[in-house]
Backbone and ligand atoms as CSV (ligand in chain L), in Angstrom:
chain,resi,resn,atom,element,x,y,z
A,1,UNK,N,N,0.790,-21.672,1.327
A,1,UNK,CA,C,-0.200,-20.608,1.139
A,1,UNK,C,C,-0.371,-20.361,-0.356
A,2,UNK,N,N,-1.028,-19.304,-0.994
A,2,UNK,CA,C,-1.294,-19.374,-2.200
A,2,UNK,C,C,-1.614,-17.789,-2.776
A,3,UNK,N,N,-0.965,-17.472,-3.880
A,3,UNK,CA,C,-1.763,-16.105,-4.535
A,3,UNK,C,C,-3.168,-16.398,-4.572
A,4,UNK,N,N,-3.046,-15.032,-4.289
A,4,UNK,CA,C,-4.901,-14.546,-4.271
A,4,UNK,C,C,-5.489,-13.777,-5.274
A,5,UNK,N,N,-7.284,-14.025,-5.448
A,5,UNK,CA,C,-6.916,-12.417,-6.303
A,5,UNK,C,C,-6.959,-11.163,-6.191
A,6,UNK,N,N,-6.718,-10.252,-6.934
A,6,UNK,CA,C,-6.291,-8.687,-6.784
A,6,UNK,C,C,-7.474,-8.046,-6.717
A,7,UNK,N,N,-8.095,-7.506,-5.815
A,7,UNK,CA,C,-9.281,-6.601,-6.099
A,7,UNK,C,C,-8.593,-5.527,-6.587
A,8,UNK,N,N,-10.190,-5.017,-7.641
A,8,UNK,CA,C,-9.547,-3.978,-8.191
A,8,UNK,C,C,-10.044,-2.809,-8.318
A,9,UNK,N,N,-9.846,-1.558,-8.421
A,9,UNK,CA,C,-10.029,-0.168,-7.846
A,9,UNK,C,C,-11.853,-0.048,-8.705
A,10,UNK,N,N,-12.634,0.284,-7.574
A,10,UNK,CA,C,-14.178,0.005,-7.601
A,10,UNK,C,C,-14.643,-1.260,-7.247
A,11,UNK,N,N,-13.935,-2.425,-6.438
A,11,UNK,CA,C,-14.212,-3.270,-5.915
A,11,UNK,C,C,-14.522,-2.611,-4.358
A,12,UNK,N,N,-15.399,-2.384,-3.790
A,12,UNK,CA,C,-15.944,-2.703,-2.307
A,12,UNK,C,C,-14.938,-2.301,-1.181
A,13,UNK,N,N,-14.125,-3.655,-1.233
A,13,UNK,CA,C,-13.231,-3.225,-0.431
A,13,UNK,C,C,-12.063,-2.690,0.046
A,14,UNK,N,N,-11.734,-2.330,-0.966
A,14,UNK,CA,C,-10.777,-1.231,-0.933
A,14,UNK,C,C,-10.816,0.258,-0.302
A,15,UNK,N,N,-12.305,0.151,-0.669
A,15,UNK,CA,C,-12.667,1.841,0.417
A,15,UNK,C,C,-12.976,1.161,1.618
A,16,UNK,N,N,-12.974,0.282,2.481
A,16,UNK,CA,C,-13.273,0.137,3.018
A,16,UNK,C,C,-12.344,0.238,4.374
A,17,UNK,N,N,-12.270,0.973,6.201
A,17,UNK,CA,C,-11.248,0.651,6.554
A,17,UNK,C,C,-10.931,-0.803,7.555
A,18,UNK,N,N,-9.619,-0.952,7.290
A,18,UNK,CA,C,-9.505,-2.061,7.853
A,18,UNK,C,C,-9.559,-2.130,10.190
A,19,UNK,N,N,-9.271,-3.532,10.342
A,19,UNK,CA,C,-9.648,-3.470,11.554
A,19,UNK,C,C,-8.475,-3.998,12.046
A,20,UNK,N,N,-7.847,-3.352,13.252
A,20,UNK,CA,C,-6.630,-3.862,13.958
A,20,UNK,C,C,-6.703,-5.410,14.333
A,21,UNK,N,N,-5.091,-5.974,14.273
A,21,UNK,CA,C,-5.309,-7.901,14.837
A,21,UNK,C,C,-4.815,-7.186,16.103
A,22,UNK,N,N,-5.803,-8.214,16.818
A,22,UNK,CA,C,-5.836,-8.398,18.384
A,22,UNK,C,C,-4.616,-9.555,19.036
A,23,UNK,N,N,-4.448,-10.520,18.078
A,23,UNK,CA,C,-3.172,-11.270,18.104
A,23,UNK,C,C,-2.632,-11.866,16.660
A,24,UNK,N,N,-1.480,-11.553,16.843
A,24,UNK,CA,C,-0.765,-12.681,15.840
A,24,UNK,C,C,-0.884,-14.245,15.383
A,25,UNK,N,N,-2.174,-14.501,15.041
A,25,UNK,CA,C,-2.605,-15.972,15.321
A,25,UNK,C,C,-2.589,-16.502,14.259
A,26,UNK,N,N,-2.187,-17.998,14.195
A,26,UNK,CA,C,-1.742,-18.331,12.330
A,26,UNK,C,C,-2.827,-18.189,12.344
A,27,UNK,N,N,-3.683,-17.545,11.871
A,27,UNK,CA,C,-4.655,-17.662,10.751
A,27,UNK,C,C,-4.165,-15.816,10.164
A,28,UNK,N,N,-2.776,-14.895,10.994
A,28,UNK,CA,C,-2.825,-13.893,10.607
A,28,UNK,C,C,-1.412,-14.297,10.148
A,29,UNK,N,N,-0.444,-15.196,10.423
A,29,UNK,CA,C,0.393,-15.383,9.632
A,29,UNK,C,C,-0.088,-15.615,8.024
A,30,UNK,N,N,-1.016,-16.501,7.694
A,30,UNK,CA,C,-1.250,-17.367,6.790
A,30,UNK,C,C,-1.658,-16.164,6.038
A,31,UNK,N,N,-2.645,-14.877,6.240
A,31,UNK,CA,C,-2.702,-13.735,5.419
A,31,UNK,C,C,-1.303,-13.318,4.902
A,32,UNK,N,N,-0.860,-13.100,5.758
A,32,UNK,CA,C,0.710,-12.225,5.913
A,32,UNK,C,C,1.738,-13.145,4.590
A,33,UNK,N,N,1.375,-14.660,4.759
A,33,UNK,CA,C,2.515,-15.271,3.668
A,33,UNK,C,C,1.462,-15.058,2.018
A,34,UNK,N,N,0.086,-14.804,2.453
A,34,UNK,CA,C,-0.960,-14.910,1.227
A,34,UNK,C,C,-0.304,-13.613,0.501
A,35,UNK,N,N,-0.114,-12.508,1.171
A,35,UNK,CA,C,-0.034,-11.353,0.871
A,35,UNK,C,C,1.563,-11.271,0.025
A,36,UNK,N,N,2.479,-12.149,0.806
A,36,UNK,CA,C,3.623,-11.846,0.370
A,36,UNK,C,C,3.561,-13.065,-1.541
A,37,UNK,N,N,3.121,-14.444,-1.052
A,37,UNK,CA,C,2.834,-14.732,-2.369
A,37,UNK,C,C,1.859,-14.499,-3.676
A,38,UNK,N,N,1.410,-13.131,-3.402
A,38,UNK,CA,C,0.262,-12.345,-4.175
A,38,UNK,C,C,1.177,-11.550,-4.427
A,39,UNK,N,N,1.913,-10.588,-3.934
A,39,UNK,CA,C,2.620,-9.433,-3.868
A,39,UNK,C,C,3.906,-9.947,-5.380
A,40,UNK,N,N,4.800,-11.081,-4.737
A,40,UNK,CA,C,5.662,-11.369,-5.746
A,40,UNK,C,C,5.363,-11.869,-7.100
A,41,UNK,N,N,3.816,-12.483,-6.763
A,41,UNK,CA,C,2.937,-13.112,-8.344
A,41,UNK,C,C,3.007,-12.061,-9.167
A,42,UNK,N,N,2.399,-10.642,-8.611
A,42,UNK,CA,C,2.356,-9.511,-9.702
A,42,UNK,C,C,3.234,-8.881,-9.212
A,43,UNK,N,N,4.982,-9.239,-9.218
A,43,UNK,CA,C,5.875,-8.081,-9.032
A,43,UNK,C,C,5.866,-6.945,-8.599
A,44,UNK,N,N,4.603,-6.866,-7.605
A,44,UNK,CA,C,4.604,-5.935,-6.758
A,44,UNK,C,C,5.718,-5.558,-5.745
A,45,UNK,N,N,5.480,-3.973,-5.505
A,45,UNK,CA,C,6.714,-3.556,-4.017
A,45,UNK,C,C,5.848,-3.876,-2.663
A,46,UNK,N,N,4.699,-3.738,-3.020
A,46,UNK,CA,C,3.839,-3.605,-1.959
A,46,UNK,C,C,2.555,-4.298,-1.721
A,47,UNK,N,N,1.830,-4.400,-0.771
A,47,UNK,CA,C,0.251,-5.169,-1.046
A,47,UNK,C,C,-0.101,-4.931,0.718
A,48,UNK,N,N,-1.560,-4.800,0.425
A,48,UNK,CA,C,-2.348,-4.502,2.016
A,48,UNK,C,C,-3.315,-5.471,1.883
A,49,UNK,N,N,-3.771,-5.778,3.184
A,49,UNK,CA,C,-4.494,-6.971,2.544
A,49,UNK,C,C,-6.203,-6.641,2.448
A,50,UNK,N,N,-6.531,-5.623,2.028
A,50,UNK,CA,C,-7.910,-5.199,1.461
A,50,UNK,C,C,-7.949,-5.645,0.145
A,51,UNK,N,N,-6.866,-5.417,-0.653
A,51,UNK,CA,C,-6.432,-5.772,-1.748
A,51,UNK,C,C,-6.595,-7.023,-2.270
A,52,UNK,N,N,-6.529,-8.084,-1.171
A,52,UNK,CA,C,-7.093,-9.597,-1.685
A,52,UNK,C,C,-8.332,-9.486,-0.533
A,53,UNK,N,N,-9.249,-8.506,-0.320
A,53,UNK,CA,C,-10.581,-8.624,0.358
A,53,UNK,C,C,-10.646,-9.072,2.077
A,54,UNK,N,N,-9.270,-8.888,2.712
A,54,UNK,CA,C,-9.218,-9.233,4.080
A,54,UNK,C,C,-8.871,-7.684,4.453
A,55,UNK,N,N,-10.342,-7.532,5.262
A,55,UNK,CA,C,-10.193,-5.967,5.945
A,55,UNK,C,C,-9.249,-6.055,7.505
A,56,UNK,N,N,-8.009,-6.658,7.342
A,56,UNK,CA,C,-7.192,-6.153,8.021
A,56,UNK,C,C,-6.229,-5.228,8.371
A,57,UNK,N,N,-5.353,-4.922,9.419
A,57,UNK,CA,C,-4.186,-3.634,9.242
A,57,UNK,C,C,-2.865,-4.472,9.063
A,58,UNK,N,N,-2.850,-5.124,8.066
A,58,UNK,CA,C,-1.402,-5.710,7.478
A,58,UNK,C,C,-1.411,-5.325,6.339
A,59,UNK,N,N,-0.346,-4.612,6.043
A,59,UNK,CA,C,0.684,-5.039,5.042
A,59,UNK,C,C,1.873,-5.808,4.701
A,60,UNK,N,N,2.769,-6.031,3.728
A,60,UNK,CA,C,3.860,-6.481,3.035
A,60,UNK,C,C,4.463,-5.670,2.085
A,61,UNK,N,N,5.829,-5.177,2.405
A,61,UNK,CA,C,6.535,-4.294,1.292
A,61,UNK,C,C,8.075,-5.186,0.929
A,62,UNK,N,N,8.430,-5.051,-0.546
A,62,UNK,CA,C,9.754,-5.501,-0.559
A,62,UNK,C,C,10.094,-4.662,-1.796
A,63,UNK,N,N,11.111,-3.528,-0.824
A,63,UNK,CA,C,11.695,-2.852,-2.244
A,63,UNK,C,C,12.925,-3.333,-3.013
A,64,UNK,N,N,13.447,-4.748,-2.679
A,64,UNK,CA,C,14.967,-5.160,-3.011
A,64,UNK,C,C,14.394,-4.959,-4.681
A,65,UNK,N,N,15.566,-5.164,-5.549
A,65,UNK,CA,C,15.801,-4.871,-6.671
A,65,UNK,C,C,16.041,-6.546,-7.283
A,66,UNK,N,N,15.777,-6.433,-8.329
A,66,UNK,CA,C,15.295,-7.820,-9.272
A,66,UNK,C,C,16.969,-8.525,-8.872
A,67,UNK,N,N,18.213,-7.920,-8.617
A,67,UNK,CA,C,18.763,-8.289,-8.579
A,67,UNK,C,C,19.843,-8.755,-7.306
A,68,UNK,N,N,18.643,-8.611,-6.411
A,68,UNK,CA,C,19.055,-8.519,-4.880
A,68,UNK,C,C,17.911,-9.724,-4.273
A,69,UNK,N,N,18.568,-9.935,-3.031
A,69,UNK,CA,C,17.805,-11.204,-2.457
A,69,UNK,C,C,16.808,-10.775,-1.896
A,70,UNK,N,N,15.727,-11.620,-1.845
A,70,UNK,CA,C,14.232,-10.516,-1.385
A,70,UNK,C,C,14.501,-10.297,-0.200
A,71,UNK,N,N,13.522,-9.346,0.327
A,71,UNK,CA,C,13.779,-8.296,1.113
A,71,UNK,C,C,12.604,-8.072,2.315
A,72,UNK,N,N,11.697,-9.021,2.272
A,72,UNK,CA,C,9.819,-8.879,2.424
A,72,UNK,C,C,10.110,-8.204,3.876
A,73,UNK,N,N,9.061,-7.022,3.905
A,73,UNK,CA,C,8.994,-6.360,5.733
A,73,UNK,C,C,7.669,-6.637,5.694
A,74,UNK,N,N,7.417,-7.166,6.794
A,74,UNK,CA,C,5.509,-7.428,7.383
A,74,UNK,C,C,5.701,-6.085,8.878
A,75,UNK,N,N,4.282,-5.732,8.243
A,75,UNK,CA,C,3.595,-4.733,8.698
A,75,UNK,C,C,2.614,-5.032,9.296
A,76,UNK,N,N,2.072,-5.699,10.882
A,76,UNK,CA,C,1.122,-5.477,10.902
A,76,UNK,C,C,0.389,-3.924,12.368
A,77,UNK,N,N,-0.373,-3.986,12.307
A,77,UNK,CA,C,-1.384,-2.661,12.920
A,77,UNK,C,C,0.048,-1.381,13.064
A,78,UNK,N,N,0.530,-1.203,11.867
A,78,UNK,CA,C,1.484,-0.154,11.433
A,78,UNK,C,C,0.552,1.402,11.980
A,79,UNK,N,N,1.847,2.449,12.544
A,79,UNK,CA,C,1.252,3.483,12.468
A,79,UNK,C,C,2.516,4.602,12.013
A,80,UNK,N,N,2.455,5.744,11.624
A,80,UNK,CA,C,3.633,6.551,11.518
A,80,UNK,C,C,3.133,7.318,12.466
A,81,UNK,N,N,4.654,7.545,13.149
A,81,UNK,CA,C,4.651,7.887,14.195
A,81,UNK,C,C,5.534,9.655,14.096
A,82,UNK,N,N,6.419,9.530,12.836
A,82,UNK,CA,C,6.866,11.037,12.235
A,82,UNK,C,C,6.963,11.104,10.564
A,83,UNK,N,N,6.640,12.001,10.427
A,83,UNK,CA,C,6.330,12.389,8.748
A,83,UNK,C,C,6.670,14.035,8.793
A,84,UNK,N,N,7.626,13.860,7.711
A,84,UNK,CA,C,8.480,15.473,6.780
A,84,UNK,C,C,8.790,15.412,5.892
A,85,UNK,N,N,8.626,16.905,5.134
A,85,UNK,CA,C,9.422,16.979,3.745
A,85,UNK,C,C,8.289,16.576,2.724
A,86,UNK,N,N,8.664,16.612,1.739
A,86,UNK,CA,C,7.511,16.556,0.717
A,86,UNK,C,C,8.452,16.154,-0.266
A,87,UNK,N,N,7.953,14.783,-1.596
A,87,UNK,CA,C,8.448,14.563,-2.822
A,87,UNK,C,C,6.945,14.347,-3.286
A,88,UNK,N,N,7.502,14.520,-4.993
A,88,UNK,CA,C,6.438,14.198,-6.086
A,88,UNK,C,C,6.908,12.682,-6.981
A,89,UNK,N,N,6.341,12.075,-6.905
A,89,UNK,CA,C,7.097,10.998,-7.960
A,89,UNK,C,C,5.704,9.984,-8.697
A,90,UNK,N,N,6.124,9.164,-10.060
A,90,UNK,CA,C,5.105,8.539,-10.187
A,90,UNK,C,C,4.891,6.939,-9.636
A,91,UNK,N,N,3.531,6.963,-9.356
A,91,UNK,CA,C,3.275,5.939,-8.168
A,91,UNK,C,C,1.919,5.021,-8.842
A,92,UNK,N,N,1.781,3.910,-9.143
A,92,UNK,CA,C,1.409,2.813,-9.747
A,92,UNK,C,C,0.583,1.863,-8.274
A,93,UNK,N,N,-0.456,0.841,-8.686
A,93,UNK,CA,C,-0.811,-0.050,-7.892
A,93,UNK,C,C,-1.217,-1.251,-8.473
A,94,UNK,N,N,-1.353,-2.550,-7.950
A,94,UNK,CA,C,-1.635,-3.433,-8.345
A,94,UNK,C,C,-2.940,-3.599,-8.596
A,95,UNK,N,N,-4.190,-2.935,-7.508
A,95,UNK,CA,C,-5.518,-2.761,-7.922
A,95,UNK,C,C,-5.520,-2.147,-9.081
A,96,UNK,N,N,-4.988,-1.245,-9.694
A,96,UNK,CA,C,-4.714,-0.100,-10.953
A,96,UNK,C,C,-4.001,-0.369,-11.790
A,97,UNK,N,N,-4.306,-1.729,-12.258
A,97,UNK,CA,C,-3.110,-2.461,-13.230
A,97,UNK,C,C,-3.072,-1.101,-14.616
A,98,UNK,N,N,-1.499,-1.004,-14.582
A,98,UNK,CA,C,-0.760,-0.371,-15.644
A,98,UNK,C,C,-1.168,1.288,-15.453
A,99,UNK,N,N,-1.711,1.575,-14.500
A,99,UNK,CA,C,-1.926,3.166,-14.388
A,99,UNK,C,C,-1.106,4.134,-13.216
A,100,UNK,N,N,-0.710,4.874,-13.783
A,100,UNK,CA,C,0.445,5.096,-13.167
A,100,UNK,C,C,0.205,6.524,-13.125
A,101,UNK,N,N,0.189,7.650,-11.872
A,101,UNK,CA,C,-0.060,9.379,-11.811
A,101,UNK,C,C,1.235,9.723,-10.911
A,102,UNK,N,N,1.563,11.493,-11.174
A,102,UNK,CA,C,2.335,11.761,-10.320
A,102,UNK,C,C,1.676,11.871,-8.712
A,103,UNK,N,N,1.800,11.478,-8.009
A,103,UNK,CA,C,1.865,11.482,-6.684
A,103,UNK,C,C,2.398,12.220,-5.506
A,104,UNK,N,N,2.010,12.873,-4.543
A,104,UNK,CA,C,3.087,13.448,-3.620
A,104,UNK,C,C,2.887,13.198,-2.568
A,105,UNK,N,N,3.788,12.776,-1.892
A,105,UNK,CA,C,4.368,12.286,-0.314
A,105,UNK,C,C,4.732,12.753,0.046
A,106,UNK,N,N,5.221,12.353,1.865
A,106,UNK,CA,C,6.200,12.743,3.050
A,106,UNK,C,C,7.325,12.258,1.761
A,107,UNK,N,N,8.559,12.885,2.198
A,107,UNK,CA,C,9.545,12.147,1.797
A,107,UNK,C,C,10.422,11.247,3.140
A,108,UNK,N,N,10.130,12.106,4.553
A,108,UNK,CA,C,10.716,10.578,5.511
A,108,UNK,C,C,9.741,10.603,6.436
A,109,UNK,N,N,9.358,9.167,7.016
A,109,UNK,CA,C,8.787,9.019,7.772
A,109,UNK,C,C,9.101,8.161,8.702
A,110,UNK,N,N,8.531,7.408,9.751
A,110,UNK,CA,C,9.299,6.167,10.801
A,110,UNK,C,C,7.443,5.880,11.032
A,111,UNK,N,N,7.582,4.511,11.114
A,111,UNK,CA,C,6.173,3.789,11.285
A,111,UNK,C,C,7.140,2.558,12.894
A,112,UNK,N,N,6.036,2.276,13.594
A,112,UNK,CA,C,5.919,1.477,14.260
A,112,UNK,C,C,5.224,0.152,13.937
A,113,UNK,N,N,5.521,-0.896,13.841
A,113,UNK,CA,C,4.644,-2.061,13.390
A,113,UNK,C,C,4.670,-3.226,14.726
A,114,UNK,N,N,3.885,-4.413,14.460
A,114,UNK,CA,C,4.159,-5.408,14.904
A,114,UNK,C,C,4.755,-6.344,13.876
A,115,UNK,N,N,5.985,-7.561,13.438
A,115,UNK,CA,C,6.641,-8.210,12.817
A,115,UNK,C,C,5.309,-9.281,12.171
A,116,UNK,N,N,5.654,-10.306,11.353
A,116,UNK,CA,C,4.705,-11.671,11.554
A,116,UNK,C,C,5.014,-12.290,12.869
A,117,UNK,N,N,5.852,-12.380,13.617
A,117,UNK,CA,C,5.910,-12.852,14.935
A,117,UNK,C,C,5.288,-12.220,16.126
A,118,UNK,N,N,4.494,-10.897,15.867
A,118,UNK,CA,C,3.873,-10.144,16.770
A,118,UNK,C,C,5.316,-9.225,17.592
A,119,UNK,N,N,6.370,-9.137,17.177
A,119,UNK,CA,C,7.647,-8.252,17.987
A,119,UNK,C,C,6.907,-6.839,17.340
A,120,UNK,N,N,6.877,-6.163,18.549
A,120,UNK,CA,C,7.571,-4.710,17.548
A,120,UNK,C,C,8.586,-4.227,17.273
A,121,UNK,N,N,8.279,-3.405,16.242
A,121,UNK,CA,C,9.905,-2.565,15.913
A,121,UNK,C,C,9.791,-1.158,15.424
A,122,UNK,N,N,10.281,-0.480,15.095
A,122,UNK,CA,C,10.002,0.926,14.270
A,122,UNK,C,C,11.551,0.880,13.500
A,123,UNK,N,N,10.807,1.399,12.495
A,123,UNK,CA,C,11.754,1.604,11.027
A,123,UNK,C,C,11.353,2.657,10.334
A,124,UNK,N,N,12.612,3.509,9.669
A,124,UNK,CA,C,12.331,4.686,9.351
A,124,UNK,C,C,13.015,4.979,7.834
A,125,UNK,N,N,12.250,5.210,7.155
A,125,UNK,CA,C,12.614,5.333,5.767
A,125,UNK,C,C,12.920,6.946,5.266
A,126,UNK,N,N,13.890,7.127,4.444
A,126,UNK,CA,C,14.099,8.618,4.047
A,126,UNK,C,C,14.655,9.672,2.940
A,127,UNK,N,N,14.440,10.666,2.509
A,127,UNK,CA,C,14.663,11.393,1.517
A,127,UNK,C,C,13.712,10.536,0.208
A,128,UNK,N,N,12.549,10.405,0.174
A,128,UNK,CA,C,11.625,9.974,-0.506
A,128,UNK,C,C,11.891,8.993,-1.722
A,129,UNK,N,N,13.064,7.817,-0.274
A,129,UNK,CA,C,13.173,6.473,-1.109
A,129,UNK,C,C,11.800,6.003,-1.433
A,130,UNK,N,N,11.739,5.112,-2.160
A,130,UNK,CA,C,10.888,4.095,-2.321
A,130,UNK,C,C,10.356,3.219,-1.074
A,131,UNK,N,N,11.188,2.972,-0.204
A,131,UNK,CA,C,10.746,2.306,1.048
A,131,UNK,C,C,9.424,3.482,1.979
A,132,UNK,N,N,9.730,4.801,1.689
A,132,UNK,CA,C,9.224,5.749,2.420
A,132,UNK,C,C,7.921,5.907,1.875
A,133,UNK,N,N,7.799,5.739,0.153
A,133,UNK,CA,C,6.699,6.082,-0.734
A,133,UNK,C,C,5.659,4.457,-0.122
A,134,UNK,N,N,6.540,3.480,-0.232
A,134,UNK,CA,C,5.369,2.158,-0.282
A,134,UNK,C,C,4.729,2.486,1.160
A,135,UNK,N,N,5.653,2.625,1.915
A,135,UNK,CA,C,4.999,2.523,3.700
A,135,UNK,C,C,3.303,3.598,3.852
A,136,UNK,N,N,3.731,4.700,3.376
A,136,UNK,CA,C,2.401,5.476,3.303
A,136,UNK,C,C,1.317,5.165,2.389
A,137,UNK,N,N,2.051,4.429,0.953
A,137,UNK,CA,C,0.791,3.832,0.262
A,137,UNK,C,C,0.342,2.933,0.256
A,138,UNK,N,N,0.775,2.030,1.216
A,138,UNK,CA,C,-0.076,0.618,1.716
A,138,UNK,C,C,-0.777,0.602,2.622
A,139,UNK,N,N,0.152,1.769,3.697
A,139,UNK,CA,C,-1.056,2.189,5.182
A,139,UNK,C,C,-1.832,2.737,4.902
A,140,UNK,N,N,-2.264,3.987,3.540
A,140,UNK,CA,C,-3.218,4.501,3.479
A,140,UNK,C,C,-4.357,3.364,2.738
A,141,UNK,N,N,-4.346,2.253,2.262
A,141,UNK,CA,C,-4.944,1.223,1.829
A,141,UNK,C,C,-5.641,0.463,3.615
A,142,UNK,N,N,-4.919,0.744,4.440
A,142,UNK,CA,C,-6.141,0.028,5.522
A,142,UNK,C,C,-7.373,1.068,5.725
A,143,UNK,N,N,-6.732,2.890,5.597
A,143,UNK,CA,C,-7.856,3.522,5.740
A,143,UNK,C,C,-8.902,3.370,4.436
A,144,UNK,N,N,-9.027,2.734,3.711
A,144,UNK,CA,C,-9.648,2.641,2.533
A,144,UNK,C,C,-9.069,4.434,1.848
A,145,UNK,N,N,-7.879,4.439,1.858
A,145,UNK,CA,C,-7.447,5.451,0.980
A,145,UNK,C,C,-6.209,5.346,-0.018
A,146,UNK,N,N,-6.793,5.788,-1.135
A,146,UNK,CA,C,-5.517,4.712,-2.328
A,146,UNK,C,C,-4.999,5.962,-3.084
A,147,UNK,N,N,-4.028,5.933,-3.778
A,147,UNK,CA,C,-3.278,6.799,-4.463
A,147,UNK,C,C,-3.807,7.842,-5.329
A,148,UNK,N,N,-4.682,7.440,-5.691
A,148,UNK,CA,C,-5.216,8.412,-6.706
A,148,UNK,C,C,-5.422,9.521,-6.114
A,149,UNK,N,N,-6.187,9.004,-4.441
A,149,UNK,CA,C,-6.945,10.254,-3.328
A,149,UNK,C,C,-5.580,11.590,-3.497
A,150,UNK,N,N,-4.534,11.336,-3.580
A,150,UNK,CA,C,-3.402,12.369,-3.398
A,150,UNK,C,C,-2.500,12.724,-4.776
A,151,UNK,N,N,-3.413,11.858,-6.168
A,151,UNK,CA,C,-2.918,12.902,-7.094
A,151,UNK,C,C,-2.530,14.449,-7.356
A,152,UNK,N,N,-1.095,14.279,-8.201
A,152,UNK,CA,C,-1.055,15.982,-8.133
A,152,UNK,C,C,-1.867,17.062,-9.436
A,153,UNK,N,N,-2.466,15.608,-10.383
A,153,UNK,CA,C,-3.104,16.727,-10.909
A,153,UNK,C,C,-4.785,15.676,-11.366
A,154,UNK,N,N,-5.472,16.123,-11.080
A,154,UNK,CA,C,-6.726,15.571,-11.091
A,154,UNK,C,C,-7.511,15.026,-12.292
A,155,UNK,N,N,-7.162,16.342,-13.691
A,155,UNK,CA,C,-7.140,15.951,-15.123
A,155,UNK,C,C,-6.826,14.788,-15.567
A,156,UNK,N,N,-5.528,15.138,-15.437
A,156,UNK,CA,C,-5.030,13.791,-15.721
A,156,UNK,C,C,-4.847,12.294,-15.493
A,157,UNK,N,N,-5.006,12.418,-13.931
A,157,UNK,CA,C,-5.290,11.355,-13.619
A,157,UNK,C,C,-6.402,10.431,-14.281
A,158,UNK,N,N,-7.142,11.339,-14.415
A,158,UNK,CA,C,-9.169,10.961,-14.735
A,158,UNK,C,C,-8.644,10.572,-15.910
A,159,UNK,N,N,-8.255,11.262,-16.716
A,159,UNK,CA,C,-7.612,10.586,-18.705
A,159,UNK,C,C,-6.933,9.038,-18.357
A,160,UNK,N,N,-5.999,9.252,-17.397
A,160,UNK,CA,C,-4.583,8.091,-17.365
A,160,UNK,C,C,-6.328,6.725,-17.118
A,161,UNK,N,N,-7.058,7.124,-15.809
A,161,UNK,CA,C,-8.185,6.059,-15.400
A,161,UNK,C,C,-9.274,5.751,-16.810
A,162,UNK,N,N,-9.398,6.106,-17.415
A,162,UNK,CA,C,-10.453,6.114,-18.573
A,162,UNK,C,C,-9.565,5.454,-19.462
A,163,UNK,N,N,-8.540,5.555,-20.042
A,163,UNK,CA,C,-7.483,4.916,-21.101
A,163,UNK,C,C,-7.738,3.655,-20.125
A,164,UNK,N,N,-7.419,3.249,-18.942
A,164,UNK,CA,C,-7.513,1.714,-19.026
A,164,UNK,C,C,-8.319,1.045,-18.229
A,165,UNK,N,N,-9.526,1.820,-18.303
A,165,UNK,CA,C,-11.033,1.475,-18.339
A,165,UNK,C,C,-11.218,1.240,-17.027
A,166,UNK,N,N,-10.488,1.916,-15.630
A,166,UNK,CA,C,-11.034,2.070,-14.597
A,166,UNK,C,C,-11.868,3.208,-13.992
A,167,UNK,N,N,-12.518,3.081,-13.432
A,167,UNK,CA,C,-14.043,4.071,-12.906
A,167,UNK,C,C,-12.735,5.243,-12.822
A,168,UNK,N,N,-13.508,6.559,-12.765
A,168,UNK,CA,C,-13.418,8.086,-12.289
A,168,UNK,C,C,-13.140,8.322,-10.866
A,169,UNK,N,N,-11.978,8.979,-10.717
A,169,UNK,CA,C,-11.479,10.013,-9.238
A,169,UNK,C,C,-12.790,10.154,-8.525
A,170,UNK,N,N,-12.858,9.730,-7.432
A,170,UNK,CA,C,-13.911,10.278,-6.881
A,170,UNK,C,C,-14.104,11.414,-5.768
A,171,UNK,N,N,-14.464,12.774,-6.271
A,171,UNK,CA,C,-13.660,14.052,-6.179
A,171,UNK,C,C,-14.008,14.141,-4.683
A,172,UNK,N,N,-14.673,13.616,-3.729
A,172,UNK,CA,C,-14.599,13.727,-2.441
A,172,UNK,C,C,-13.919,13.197,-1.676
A,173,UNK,N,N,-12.920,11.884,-2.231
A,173,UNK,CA,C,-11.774,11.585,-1.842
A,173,UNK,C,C,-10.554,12.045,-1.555
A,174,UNK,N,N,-10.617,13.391,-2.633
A,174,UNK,CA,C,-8.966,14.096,-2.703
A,174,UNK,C,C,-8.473,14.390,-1.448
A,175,UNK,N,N,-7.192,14.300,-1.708
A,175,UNK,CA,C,-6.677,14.774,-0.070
A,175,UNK,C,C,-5.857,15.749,-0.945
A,176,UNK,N,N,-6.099,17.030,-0.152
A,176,UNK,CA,C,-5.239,18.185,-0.453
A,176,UNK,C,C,-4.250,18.222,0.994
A,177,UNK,N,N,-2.635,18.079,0.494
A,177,UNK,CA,C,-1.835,18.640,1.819
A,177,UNK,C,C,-0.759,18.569,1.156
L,1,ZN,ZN,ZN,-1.877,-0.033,-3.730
């Protein structure tokens, strides 16, 4: 399979939402390994695959550490099934090369997925690890909804997007909760 490229925030499809797989069929593996060799090209934790222009409900997350053996979880037609607690932390994307806002999340949640093999499973991430932060910001990427939508401060964000010459918050996006 092969890296792809990165759409990037004001590309099309990214707002766009994605559409559930009806089966696990290699042609949804072959996304699923696209995603994971796109994901590790730009040292990403995470990647959905709107992101390389396939309006599907897959993702790929791997939070192992540079010094740990990878770690890749496939996500596909993911849903959370419980969400609590609240953290703030700063949260970065690969569409949003080098821009980085504070952010606020569930801090635990449990999602249900199907595997790349089509198994399900549910896995539950908590106290607003990093595993807990990627799961909600890759699923909110099938609804065509990306990080910025849940900045905690709107100013700034708009400054952090203008310094590296990506389009403006688009203020009907915000999610207040
Ligand atoms: Zn992202």
């Amino acid at each position: 399979m092969s890296v792809k490229r990165v759409l990037q925030y004001g590309e099309k499809s990214l707002r766009e939402p994605s559409k559930e797989v009806h089966k696990v069929s290699k042609k949804i593996q072959e996304l699923v390994q696209d995603l994971l060799d796109t994901m590790y090209a730009k040292n990403g934790v995470g990647m959905a695959a709107p992101q390389i222009g396939v309006n599907y409900r897959v993702f790929v997350i791997d939070v192992s550490k540079n010094d740990e053996p990878l770690n890749p979880i496939v996500f596909i037609n993911p849903k959370i099934i419980k969400k609590s607690g609240s953290c703030v932390a700063q949260e970065g994307c690969i569409s949003f090369p080098e821009a980085y806002t504070d952010v606020k999340r569930y801090s635990d949640v449990m999602v249900k997925a199907l595997d790349r093999n089509g198994r399900p499973f549910v896995l539950e991430a908590k106290d607003g690890e990093l595993l807990a932060r990627a799961i909600q910001h890759e699923n909110d990427h099938l609804d065509g909804i990306l990080f910025i939508d849940h900045c905690v401060n709107r100013f700034e964000t708009d400054e952090i997007l203008a310094k590296h010459k990506l389009p403006p918050i688009d203020p009907e996006k915000l999610i207040n909760d």
